[in-house]
N, C-alpha and C positions, 0 to 999 in steps of 0.2 A: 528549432533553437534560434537564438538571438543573432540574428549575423556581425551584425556589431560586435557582440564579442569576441563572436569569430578569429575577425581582423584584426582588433587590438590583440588577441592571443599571438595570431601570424608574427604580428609587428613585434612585441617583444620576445618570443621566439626566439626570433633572427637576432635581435639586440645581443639578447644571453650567448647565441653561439660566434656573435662576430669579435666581442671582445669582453675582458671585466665591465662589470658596471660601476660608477663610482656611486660613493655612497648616498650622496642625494639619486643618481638612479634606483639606489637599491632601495631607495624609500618609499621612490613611485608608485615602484612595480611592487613592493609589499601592501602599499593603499591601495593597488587597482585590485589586486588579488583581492583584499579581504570585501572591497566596495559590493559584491558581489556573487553567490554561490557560482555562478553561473562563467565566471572569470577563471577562477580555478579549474575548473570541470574544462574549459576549452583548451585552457592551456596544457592538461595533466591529458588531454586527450594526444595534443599536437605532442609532445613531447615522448608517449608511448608510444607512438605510430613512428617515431623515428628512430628509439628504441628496437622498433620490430623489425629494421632492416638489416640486425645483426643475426635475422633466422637467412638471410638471403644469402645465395653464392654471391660472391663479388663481381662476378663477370658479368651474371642476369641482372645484377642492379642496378651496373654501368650501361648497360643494354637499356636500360627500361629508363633510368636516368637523364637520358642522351637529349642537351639543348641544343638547338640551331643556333643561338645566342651566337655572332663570333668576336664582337668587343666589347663587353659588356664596361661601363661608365664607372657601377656602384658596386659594391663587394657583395653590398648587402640585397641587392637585388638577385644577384647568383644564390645567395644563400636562401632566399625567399623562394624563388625557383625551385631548387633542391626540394626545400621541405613539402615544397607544393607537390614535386614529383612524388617523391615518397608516401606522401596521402594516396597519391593516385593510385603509384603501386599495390601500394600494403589493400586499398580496396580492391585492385585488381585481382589479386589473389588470395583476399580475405584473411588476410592476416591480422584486420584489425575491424570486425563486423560490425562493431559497435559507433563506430565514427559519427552515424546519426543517430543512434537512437538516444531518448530522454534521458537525463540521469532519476535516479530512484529518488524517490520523495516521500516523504513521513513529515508529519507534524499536527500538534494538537491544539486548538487557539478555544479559549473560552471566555464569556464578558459575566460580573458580576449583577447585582442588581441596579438599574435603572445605566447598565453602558452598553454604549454604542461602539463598536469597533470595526474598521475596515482591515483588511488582509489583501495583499497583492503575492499571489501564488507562482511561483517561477516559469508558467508557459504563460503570463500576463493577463489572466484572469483575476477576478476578485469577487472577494467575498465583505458581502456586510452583515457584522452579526447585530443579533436584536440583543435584548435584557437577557438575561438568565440561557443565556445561550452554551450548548459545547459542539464542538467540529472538528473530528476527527480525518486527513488529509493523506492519502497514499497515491502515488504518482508511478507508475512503471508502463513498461513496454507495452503500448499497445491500449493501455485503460487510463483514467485517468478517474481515483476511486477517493468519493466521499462519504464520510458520516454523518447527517446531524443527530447527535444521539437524544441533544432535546434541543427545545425553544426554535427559534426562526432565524433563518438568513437568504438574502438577495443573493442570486450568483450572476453577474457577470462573464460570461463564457468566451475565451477565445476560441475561434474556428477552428478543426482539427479534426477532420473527417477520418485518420488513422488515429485515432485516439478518442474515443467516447468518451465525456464526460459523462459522469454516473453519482448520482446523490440518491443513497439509501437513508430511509426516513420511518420509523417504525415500521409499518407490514408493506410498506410501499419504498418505489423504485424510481428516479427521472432518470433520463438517459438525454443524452445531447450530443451536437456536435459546438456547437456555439449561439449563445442565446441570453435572454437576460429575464431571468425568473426568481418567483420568490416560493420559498418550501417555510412551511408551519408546522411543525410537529409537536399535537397534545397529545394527553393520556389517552383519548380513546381514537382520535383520527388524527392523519396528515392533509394537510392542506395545500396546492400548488395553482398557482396563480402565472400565467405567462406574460411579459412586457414586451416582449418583441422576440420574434424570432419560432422556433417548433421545439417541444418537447415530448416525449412518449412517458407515460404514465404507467407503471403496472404494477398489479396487488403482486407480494411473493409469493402467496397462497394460492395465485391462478395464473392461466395464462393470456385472460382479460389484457389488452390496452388501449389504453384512451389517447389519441394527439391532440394537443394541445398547440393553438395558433396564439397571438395575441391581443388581449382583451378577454382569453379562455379561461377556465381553473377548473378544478376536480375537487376531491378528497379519495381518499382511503380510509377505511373501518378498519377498527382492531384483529378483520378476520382476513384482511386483505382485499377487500371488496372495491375496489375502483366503481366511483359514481360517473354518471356521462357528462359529459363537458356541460357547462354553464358562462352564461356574463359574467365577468367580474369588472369593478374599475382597480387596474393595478392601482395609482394615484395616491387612490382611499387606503387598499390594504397595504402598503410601503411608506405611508407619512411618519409611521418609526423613527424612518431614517432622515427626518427634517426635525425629528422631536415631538411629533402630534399625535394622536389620538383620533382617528376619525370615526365617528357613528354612525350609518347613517337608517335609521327607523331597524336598529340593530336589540335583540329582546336584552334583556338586562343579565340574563344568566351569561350571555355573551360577554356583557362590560364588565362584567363581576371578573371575568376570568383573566379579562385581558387587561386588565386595571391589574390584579393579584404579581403581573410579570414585573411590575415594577414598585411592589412595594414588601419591605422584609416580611409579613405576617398576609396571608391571604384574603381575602375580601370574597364573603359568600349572598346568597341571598334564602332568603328565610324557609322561602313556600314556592313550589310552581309556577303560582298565578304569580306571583311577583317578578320570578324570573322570567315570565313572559312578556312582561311590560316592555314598550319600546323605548327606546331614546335616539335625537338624533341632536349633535351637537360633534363640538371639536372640544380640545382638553391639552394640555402640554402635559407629556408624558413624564415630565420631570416636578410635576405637582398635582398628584394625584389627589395629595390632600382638597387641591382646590372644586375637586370634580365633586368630589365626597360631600362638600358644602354646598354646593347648587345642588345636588340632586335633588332633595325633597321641595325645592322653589320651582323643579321640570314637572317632578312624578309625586304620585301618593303613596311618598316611602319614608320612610326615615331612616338613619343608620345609629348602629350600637356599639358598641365595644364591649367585646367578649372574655372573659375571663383572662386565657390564653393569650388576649392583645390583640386579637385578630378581631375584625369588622364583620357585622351583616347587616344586610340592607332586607329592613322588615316595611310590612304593609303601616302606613299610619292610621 
């Protein structure tokens, strides 16, 4: 947890029990509260733990209490003392077990077509979603549990070796301690790509795993089948997140799809052999239209417009 908040919690603590706040105080600490989940949660912790020495006799609390302090200067420094005691206590004799552990976390972020979104998650990791993304987020004792239930996102991982980071991704699993990776999830595979740091890869279907170093990536098949690590350039597959497009001697059935994430109506290609055409260029993901226009001046293709409004890219 954030020690900074910690101590601002300590600090106004002792504020509240050494006298009324006036009203500009009471406005402070109402904006520090709300600034924050993480502000309330320390405070509401400090606050129960002092609450919990009304389970105590009187005599063992004074006992356990007991400062050498003998002229203490500031009132508020005694009172800071105190509450400091009373943590100790109430840990000593588990009265308040909870003191460190994480508070629970839920939440569900998702980006429409052609947006980009970052999310900063309260153990200070982050996440960047791609286009047509959704990311389902649960945080409890001990796990630290994601969903991408579709499209792509970068994680960022804070270090946390009592606390696995875990992103479930159609028939596939990343697990971490802290790291900075990017998950792809299509209809028939998941994609993972490593920027720095280690991940473990595994089908849910088996109990196959693949680690993954940096500069590594996998996939997973729709049956859970973890493929063996491979090159990848993260750079190339993350330009997303700068607004690009990158190619590079990529076949077309690829661009087809990955072009589709950011446009309302899908973008297919005609025949096989067409989707096996290569291409290698760059593109702004925010004008797909313009890729759509150079293609037949790359390739021997041309594009249509299909009843429905959606696009293919046919042999010329």
């Amino acid at each position: 947890m954030d020690s900074r908040a910690r101590d601002e919690a300590a600090q106004w603590f002792v504020r509240l029990q050494d006298a009324e706040l006036s009203d500009e105080e009471r406005q402070c600490f109402d904006a520090w509260r709300a600034q924050r989940s993480e502000h309330q949660y320390e405070f509401d912790v400090l606050q129960g733990v002092w609450n919990a020495t009304d389970l105590l006799p009187k005599a063992r609390l004074q006992a356990l209490c007991e400062t050498p302090v003998k002229r203490p200067k500031h009132r508020a420094v005694l009172r800071y003392a105190a509450a400091a005691s009373v943590v100790a206590v109430a840990l000593g004799l588990g009265l308040f077990s909870g003191l460190d552990h994480p508070k629970p976390y839920s939440a569900e972020f998702s980006t429409r077509v052609g947006e980009h979104r970052q999310v900063a998650l309260p153990d200070g990791s982050m996440m960047d979603l791609n286009s047509r993304s959704v990311v389902a987020v649960h945080y409890e004792k001990g796990r630290r549990a994601v969903e991408l239930k579709q499209g792509e996102a970068m994680f960022s991982v804070e270090h946390d070796t009592s606390r696995p980071f875990v992103v479930a991704a159609g028939a596939g699993q990343v697990t971490v301690t802290g790291t900075r990776f990017d998950v792809r999830r299509d209809d028939d595979q998941t994609r993972v790509a490593v920027e720095a740091g280690t991940v473990k890869v595994q089908g849910r279907a088996s109990d196959q795993i693949v680690t993954l170093t940096a500069g590594r990536g996998t996939h997973v098949d729709a049956l859970g089948q973890v493929s063996t690590a491979y090159a990848v350039n993260p750079d190339e597959l993350t330009a997303w997140r700068s607004g690009k497009l990158v190619f590079n001697n990529a076949p077309l059935s690829d661009v087809a799809r990955e072009v589709s994430r950011y446009r309302e109506r899908p973008l297919r290609v005609g025949t096989a052999a067409v989707g096996n055409l290569r291409l290698s260029s760059v593109f702004k993901s925010s004008d797909t239209d313009a890729l759509l226009k150079a293609l037949p001046h790359i390739l021997p293709v041309t594009v249509r417009v299909l009843p429905d409004g959606s696009q293919e890219i046919i042999s010329r």
